[in-house]
Residue, then its C-alpha position, 0 to 999 in steps of 0.5 A: x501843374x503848380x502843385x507838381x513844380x512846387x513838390x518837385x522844388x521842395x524834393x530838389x531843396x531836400x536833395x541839395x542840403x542834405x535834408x529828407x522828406x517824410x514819407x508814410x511807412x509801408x504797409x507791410x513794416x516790421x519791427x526789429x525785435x532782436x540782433x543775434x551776434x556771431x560772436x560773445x560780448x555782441x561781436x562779429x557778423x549779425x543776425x536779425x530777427x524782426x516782427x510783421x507790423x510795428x508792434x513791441x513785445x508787453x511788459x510781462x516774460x509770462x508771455x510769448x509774444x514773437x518765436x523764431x528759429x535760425x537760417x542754417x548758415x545761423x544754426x548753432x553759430x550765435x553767442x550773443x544777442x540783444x533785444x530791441x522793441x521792449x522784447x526779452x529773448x529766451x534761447x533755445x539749443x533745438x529748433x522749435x524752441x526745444x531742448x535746453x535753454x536759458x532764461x530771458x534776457x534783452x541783453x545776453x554778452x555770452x551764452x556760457x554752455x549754449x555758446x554756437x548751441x542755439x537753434x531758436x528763440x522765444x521772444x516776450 
């Protein structure tokens, strides 16, 4: 009963100045690996793509490490992306990472041609 009163006072101390507690993740985490934008030069609604657990992609593009495909609300509407857990993004104008492409990137502003082309990605 003590051990409740005293968690329950650190949870309203916690509460009242603004300050959180720290709780174990889920088992079930996932990492984000990319942000598409609707938009050239990351502007406008986005699209995020995340990775089942808490990995990151490895340090070499000769590798495929996470793939992805888009929503059709997504499909054949972004213009920009960035890359997040140490990912590179290749883009894809067909689903199933097919058809034309551009290199890796973790930062695209635009992509030129492939501008609200792309149906997939290739993560590495």
């Amino acid at each position: 009963m003590l051990k409740r009163k005293i968690a329950a006072a650190a949870l309203g101390t916690a509460a009242l100045f603004g300050g959180t507690l720290a709780t174990a993740a889920p088992a079930n985490a996932a990492t984000v690996v990319g942000i598409f934008h609707w938009n050239s030069n990351h502007t406008g609604s986005t699209f995020t793509v995340s990775a089942p657990g808490t990995t990151s992609c490895t340090t070499t593009l000769s590798d495929s490490d996470f793939t992805s495909g888009f929503t059709s609300a997504w499909n054949d509407e972004a213009s920009s992306h960035r890359g997040y857990a140490n990912c590179a993004i290749k883009v894809y104008e067909n689903a199933g990472q097919g058809g034309a492409s551009l290199p890796y990137y973790v930062s695209a502003s635009s992509y030129g041609v492939l501008n609200d082309q792309i149906s997939s990605a290739r993560y590495s």
